[in-house]
TIRO-2110 file (N, C-alpha, C; in Angstrom, 1 decimal):
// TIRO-2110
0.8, -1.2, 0.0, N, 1, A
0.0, 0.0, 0.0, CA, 1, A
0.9, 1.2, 0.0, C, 1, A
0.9, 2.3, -0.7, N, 2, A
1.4, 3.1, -1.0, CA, 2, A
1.6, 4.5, 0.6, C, 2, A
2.5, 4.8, 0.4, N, 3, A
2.5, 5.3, 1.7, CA, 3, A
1.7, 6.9, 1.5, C, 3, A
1.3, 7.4, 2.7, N, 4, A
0.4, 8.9, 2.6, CA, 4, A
1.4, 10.0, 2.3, C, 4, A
2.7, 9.4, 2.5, N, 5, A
3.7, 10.6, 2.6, CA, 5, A
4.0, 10.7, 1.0, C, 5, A
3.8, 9.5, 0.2, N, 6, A
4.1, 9.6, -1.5, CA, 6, A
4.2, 10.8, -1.9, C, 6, A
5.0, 11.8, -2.3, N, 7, A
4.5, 12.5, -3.0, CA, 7, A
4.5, 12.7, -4.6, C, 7, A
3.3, 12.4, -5.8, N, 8, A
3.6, 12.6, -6.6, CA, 8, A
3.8, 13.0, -7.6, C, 8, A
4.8, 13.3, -8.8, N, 9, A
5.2, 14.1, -9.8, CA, 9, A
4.1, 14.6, -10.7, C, 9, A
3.5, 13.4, -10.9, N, 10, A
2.5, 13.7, -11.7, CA, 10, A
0.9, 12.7, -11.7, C, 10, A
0.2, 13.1, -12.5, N, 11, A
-1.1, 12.4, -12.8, CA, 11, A
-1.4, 12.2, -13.9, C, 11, A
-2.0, 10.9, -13.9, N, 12, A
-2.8, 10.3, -15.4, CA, 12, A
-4.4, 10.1, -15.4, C, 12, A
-5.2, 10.2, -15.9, N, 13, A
-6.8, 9.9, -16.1, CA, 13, A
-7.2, 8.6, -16.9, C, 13, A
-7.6, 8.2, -16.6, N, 14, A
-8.7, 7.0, -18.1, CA, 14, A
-10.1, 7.2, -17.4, C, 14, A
-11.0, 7.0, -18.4, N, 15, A
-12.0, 6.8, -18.1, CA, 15, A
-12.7, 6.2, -19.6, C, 15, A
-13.7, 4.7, -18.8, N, 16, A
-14.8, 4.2, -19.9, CA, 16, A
-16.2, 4.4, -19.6, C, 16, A
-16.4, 5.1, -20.2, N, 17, A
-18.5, 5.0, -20.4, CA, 17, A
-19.0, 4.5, -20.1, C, 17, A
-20.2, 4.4, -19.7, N, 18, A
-20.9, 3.3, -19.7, CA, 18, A
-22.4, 4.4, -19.1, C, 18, A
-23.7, 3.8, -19.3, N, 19, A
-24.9, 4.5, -18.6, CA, 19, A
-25.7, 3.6, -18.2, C, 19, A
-25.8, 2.1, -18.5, N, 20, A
-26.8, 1.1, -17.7, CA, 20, A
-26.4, 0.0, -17.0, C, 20, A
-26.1, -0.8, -18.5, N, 21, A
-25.7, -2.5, -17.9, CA, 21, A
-24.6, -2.4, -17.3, C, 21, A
-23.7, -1.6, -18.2, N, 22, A
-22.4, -1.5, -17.6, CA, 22, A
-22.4, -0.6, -17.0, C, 22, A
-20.9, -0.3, -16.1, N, 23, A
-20.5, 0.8, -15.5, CA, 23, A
-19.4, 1.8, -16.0, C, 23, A
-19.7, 2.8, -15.7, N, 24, A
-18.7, 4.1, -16.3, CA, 24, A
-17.2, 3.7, -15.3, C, 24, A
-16.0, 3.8, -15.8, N, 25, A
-14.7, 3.8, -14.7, CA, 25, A
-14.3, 5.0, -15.1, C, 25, A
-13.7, 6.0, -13.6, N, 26, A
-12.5, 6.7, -14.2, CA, 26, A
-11.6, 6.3, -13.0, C, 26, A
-10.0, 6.2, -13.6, N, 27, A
-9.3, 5.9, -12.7, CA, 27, A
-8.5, 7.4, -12.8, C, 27, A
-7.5, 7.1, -11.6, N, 28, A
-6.2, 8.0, -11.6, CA, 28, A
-4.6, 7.3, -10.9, C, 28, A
-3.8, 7.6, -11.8, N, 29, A
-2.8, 7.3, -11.1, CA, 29, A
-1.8, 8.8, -10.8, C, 29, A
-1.0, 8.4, -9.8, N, 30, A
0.2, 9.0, -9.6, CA, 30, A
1.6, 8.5, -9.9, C, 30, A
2.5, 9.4, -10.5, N, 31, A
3.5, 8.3, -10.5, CA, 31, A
4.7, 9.4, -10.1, C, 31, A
5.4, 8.1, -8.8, N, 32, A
6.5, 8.9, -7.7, CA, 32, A
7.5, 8.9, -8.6, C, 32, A
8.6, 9.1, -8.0, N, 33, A
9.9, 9.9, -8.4, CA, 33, A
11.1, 8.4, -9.0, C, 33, A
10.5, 7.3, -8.8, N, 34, A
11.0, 6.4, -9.3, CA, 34, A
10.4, 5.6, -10.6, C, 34, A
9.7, 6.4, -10.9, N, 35, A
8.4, 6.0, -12.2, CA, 35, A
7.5, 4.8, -12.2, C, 35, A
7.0, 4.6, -10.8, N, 36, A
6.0, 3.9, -10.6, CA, 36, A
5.0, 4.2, -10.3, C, 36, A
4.1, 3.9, -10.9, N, 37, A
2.6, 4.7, -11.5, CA, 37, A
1.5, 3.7, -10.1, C, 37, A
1.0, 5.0, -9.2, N, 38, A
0.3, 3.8, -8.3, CA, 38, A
-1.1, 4.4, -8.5, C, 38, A
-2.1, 3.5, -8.4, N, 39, A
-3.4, 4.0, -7.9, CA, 39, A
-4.4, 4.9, -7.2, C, 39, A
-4.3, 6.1, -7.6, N, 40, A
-4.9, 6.8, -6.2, CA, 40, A
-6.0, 7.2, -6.1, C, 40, A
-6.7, 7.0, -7.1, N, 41, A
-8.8, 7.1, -7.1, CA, 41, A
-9.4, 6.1, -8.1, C, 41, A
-10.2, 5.3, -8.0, N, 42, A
-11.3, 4.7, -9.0, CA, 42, A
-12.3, 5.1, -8.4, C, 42, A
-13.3, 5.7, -9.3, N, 43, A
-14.7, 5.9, -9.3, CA, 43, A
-15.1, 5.1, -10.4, C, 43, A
-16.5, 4.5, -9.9, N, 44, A
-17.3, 3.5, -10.3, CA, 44, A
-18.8, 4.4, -10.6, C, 44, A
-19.7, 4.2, -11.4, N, 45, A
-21.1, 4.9, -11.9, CA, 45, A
-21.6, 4.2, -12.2, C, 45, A
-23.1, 3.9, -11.7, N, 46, A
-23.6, 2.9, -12.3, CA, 46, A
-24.9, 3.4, -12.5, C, 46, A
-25.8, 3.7, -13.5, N, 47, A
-26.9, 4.1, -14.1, CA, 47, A
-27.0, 5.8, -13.6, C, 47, A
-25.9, 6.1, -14.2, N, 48, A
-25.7, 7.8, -13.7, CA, 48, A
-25.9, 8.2, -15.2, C, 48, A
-27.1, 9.4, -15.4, N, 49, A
-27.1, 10.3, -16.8, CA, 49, A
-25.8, 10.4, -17.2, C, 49, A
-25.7, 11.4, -18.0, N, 50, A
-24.4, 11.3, -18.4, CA, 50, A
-24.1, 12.7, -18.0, C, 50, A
-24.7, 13.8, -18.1, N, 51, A
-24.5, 14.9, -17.8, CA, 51, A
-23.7, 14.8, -16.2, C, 51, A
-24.5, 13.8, -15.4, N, 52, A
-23.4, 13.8, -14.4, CA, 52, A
-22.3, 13.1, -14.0, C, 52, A
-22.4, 12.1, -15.0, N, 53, A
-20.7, 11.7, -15.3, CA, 53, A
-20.2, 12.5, -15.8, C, 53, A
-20.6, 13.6, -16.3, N, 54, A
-19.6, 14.3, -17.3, CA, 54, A
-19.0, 15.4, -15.7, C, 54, A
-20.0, 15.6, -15.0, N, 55, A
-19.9, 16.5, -13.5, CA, 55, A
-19.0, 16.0, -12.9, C, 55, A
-18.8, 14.4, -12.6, N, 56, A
-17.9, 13.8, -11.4, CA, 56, A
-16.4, 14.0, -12.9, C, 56, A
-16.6, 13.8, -13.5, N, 57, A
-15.0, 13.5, -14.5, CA, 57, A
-14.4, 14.7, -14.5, C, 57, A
-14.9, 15.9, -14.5, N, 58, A
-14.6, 17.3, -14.5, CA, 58, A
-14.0, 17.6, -12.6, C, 58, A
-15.3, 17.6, -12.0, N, 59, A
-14.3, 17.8, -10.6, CA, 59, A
-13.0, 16.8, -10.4, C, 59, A
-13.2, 14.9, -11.0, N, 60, A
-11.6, 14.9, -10.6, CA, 60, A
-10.7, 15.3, -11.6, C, 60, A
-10.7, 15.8, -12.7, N, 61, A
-10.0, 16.6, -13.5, CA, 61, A
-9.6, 17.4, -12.4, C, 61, A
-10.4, 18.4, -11.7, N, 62, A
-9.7, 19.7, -11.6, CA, 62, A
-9.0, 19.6, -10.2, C, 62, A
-9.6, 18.6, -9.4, N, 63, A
-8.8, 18.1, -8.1, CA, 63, A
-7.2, 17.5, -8.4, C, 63, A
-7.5, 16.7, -9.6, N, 64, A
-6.0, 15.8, -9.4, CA, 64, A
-5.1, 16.9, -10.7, C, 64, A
-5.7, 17.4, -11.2, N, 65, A
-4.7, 18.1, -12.8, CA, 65, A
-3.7, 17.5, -13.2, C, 65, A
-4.5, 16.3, -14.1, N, 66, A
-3.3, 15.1, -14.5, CA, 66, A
-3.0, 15.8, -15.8, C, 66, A
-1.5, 15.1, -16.0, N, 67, A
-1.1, 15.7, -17.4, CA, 67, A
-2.0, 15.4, -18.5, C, 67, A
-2.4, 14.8, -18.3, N, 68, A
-3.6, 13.9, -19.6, CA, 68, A
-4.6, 12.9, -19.3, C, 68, A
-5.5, 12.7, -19.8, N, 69, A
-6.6, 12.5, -19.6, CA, 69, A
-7.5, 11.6, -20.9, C, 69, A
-7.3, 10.3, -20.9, N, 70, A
-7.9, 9.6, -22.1, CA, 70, A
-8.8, 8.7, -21.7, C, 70, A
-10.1, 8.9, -22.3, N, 71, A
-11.4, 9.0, -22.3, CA, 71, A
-11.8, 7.8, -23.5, C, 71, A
-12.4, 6.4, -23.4, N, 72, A
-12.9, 6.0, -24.5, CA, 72, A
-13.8, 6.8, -25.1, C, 72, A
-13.5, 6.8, -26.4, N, 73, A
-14.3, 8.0, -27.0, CA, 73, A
-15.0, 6.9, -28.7, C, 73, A
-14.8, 5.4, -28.1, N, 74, A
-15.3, 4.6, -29.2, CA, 74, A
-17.2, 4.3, -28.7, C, 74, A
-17.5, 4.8, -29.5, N, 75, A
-19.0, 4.7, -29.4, CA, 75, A
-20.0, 5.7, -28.6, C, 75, A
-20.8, 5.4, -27.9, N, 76, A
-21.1, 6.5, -26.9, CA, 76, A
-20.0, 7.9, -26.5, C, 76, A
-18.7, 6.7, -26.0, N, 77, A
-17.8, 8.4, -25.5, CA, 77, A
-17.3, 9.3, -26.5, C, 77, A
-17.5, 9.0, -27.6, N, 78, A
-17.3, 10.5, -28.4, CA, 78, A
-17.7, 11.7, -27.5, C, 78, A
-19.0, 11.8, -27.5, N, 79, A
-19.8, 12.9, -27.5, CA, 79, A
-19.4, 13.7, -25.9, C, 79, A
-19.1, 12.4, -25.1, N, 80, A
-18.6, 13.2, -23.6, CA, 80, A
-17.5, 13.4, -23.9, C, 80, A
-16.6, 12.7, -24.5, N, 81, A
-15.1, 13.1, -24.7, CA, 81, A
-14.9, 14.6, -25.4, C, 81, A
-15.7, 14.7, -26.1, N, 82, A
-15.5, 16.3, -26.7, CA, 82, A
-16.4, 17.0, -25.7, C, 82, A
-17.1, 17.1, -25.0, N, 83, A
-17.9, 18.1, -24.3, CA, 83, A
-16.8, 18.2, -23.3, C, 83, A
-16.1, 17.3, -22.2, N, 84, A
-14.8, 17.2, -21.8, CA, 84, A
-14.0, 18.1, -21.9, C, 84, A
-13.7, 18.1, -23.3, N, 85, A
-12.1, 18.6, -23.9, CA, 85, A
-13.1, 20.3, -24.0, C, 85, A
-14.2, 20.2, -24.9, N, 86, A
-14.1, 21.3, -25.2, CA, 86, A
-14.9, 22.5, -23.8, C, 86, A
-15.3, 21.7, -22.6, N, 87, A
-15.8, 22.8, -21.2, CA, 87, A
-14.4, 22.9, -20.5, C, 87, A
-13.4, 21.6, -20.6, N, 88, A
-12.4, 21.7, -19.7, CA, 88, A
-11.4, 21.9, -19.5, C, 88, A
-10.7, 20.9, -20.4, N, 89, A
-9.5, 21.2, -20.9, CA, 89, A
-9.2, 20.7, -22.3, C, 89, A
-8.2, 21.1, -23.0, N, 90, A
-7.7, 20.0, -23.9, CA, 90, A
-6.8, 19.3, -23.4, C, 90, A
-6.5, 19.0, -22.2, N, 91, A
-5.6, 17.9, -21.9, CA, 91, A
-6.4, 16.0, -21.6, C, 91, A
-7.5, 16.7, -21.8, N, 92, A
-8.8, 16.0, -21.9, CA, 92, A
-8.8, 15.3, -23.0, C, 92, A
-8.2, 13.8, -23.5, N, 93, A
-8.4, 13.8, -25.2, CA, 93, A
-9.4, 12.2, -25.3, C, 93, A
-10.0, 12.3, -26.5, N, 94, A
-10.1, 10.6, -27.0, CA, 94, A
-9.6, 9.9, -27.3, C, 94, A
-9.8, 8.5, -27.0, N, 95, A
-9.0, 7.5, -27.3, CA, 95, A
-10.2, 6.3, -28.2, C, 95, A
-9.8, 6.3, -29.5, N, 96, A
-10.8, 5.4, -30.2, CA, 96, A
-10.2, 4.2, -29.9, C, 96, A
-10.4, 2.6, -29.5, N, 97, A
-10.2, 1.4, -29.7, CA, 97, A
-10.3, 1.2, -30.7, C, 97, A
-9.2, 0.6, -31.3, N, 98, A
-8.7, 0.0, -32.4, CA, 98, A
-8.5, -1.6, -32.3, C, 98, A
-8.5, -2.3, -32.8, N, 99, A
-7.7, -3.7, -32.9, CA, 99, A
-5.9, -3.2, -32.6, C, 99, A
-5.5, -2.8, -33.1, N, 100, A
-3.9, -2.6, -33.3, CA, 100, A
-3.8, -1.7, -32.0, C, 100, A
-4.3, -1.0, -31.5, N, 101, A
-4.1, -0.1, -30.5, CA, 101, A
-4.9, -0.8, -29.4, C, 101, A
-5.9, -1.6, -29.6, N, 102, A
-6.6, -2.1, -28.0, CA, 102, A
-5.5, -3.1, -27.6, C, 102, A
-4.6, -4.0, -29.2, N, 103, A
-3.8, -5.1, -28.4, CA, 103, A
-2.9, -4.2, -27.4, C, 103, A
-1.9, -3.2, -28.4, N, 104, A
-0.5, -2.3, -27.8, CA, 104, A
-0.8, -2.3, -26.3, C, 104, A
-2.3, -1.6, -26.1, N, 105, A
-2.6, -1.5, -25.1, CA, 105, A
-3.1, -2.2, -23.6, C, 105, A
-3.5, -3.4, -23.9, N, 106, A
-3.1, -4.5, -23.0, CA, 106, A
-2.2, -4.9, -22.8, C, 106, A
-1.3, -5.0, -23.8, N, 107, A
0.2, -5.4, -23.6, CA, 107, A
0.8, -4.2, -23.0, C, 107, A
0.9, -3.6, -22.9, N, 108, A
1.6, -2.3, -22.0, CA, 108, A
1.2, -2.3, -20.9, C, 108, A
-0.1, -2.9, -20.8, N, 109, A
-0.8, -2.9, -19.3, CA, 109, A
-0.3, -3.8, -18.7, C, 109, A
-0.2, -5.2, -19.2, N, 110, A
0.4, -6.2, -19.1, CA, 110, A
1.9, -6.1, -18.6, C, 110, A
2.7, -5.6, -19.0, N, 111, A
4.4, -5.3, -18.8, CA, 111, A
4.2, -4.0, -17.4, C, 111, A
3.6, -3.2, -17.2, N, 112, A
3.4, -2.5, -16.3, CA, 112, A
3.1, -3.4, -15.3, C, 112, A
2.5, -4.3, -15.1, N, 113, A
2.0, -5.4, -13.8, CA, 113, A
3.6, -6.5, -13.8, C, 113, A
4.1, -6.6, -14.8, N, 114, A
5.1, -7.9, -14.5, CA, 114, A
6.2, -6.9, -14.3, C, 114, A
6.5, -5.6, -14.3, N, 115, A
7.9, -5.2, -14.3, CA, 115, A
7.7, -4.1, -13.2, C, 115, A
6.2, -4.3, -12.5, N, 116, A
6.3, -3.8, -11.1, CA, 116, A
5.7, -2.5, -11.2, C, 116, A
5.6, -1.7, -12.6, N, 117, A
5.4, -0.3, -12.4, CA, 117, A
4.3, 0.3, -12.4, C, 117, A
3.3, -0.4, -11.8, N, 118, A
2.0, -0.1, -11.4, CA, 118, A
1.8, -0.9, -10.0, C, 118, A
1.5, 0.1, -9.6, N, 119, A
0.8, -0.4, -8.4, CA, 119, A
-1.0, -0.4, -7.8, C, 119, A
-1.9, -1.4, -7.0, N, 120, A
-2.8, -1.1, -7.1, CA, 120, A
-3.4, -0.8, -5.3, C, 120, A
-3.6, 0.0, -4.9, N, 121, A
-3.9, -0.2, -3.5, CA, 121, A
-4.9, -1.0, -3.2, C, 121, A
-4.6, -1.5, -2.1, N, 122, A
-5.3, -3.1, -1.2, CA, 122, A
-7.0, -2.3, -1.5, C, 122, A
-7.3, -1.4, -1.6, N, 123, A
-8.4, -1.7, -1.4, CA, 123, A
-9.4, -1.7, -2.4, C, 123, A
-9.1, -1.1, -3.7, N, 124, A
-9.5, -2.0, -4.9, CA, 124, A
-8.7, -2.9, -5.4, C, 124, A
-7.9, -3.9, -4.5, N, 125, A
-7.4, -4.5, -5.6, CA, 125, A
-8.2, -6.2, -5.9, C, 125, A
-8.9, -6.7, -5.3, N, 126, A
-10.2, -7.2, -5.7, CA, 126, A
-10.9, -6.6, -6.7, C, 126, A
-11.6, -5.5, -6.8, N, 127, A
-12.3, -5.4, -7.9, CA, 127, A
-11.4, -5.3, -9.5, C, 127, A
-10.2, -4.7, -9.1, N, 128, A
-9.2, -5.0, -10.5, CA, 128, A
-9.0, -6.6, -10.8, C, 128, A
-8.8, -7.5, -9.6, N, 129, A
-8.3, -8.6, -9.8, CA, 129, A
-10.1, -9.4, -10.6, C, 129, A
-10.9, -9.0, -10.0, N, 130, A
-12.5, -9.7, -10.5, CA, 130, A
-12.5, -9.1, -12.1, C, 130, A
-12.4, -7.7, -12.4, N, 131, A
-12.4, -7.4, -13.5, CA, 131, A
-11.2, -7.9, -14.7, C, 131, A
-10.2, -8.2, -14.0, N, 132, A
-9.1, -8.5, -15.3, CA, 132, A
-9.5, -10.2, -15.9, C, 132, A
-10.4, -10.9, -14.6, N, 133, A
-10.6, -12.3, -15.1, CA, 133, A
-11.6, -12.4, -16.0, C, 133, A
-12.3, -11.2, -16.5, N, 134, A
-13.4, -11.2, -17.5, CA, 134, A
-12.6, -10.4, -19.1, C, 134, A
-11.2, -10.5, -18.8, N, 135, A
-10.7, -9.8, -20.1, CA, 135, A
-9.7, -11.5, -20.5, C, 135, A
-10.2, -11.7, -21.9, N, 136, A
-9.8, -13.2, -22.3, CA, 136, A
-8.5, -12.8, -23.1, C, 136, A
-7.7, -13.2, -23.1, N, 137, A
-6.5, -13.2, -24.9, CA, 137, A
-6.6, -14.3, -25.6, C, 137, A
-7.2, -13.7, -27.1, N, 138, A
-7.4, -15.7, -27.6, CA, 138, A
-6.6, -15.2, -29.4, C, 138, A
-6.2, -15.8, -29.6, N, 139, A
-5.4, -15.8, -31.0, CA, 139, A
-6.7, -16.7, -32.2, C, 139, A
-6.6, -15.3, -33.2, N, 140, A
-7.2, -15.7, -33.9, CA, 140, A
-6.7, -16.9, -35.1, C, 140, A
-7.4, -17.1, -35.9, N, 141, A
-6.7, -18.4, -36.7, CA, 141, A
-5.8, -18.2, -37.6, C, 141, A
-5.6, -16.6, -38.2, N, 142, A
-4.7, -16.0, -38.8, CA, 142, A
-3.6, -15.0, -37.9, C, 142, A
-3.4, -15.7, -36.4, N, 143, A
-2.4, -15.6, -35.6, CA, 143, A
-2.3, -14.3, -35.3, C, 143, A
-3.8, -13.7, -35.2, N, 144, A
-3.7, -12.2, -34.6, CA, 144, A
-4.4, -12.2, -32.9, C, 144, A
-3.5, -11.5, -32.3, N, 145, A
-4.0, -11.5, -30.7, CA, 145, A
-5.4, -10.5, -30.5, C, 145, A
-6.1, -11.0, -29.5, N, 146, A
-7.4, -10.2, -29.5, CA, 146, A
-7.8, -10.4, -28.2, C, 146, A
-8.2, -9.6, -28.0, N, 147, A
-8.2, -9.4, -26.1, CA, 147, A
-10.2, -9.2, -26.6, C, 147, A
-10.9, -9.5, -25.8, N, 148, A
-12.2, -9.3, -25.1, CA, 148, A
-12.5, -9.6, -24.0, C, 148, A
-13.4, -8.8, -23.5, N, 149, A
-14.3, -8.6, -22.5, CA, 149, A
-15.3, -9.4, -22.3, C, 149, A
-14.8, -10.1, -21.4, N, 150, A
-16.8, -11.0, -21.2, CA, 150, A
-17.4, -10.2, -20.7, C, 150, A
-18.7, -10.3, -20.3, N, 151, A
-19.4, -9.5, -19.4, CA, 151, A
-20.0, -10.3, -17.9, C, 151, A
-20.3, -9.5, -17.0, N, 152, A
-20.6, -10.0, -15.9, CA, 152, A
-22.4, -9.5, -15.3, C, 152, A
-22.6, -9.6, -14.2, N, 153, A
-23.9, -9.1, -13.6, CA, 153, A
-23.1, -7.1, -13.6, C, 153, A
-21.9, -7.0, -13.2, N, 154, A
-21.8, -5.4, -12.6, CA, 154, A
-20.7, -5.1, -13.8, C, 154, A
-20.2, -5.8, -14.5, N, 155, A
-18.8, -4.9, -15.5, CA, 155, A
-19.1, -6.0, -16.5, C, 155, A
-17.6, -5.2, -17.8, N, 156, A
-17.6, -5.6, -19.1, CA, 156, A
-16.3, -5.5, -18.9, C, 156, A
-15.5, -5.7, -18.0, N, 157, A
-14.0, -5.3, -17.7, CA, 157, A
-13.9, -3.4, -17.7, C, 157, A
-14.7, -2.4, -17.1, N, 158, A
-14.6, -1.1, -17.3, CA, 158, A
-13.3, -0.7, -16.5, C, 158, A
-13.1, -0.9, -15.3, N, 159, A
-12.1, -0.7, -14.8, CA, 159, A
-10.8, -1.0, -15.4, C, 159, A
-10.9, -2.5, -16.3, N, 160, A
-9.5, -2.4, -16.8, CA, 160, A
-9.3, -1.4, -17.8, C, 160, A
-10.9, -1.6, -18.5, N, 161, A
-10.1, -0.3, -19.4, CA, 161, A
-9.9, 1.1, -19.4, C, 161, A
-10.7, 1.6, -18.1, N, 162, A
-9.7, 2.4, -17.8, CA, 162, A
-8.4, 2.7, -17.4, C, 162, A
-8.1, 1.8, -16.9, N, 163, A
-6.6, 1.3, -16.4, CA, 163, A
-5.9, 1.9, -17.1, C, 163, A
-6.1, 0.9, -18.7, N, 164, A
-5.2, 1.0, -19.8, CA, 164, A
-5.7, 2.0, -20.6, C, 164, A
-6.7, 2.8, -19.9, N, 165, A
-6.4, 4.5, -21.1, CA, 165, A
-5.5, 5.2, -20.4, C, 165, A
-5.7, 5.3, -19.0, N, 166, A
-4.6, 6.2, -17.9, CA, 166, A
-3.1, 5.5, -18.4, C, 166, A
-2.9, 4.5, -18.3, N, 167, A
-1.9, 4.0, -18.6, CA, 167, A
-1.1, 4.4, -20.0, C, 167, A
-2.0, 4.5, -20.8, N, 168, A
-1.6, 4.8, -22.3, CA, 168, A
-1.4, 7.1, -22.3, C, 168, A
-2.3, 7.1, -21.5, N, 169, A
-1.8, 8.8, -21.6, CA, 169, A
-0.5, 8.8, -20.5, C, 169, A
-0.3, 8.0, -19.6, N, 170, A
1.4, 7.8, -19.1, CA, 170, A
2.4, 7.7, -20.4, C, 170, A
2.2, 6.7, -20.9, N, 171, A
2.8, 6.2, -21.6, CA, 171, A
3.3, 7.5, -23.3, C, 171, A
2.1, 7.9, -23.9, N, 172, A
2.2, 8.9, -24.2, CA, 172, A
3.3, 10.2, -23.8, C, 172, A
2.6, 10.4, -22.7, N, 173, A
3.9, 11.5, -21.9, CA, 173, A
5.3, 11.3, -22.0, C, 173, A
5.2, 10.2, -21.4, N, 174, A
6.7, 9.9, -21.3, CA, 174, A
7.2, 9.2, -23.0, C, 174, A
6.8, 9.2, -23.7, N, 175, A
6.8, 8.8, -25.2, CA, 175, A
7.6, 10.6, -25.9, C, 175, A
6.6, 11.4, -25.3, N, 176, A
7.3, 12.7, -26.1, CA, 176, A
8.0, 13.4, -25.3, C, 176, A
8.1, 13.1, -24.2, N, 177, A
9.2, 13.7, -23.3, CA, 177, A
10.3, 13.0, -23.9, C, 177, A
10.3, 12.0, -23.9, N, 178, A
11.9, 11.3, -24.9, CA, 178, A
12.5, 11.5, -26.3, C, 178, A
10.9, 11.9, -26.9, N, 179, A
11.4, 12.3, -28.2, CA, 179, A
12.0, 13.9, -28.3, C, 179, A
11.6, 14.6, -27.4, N, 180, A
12.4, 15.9, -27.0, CA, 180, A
13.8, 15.8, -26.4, C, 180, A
13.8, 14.8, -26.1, N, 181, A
15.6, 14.7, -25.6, CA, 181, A
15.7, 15.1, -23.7, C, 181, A
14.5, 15.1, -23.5, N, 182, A
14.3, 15.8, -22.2, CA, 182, A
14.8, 14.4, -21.0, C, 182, A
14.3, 13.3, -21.2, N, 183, A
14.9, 12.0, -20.5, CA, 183, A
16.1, 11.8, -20.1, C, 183, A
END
């Protein structure tokens, strides 16, 4: 468990939609001075309008002021992801799921858990660990990897995938901070 004294450099956002069966996630990490990215808020929504998911995403926007902010913006979240960007910030962005970019992005999630640099505090780490057993990897017959989501009675894996949008606007950051020579 991450200690209270942590203090962190910076912040990351994800958040996935959702307005009935499923649930809306937004997570947030921190990540300390040794570049490990730990968990410091998940909020969960479950049959909340959207106007007031759009309310809770904005106050933790303006509480935590992460560098970035990536929002499934594949299907429904378009429409919040630009109301987002355009009442809040533009650090606010969408992230469409792709085949090619949903694999990159499990796999980065994936190497972030085996090389330690995520961390999840004890007290969601149950509902991460329930949600990641509904996300399958199965190889298609033309030897392409494909991650899905089963679905449950409370999630569709929302949490992971917010995980892996916060994770991927980390990842991002530190992607053009290196291409600037700033590393």
């Amino acid at each position: 468990t991450p200690s209270a004294e942590v203090k962190y450099e910076e912040y990351f956002m994800g958040a996935d939609w959702a307005r009935s069966s499923d649930g809306t996630s937004i997570v947030v990490f921190g990540r300390d001075k040794q570049g490990v990215l730990h968990m410091v808020e998940l909020m969960n929504l479950h049959n909340l309008e959207y106007a007031k998911q759009i309310e809770v995403a904005k106050q933790m926007f303006n509480k935590w002021r992460p560098r970035l902010f990536y929002g499934d913006a594949t299907g429904l979240g378009g429409p919040i992801m630009e109301q987002l960007n355009r009442e809040t910030s533009t650090l606010i962005r969408p992230f469409v799921f792709n085949h090619t970019n949903k694999n990159a992005a499990y796999e980065y999630f994936r190497k972030c858990v085996f090389d330690r640099k995520v961390i999840f505090d004890e007290q969601w780490r149950d509902e991460i660990i329930e949600d990641l057993m509904l996300v399958q990897q199965t190889i298609s017959d033309d030897g392409k990897v494909v991650y899905v989501a089963r679905r449950n009675n409370n999630s569709h894996a929302d949490n992971i995938s917010a995980i892996i949008l916060a994770l991927q606007a980390e990842r991002e950051c530190r992607m053009n901070v290196a291409q600037l020579g700033v590393v």
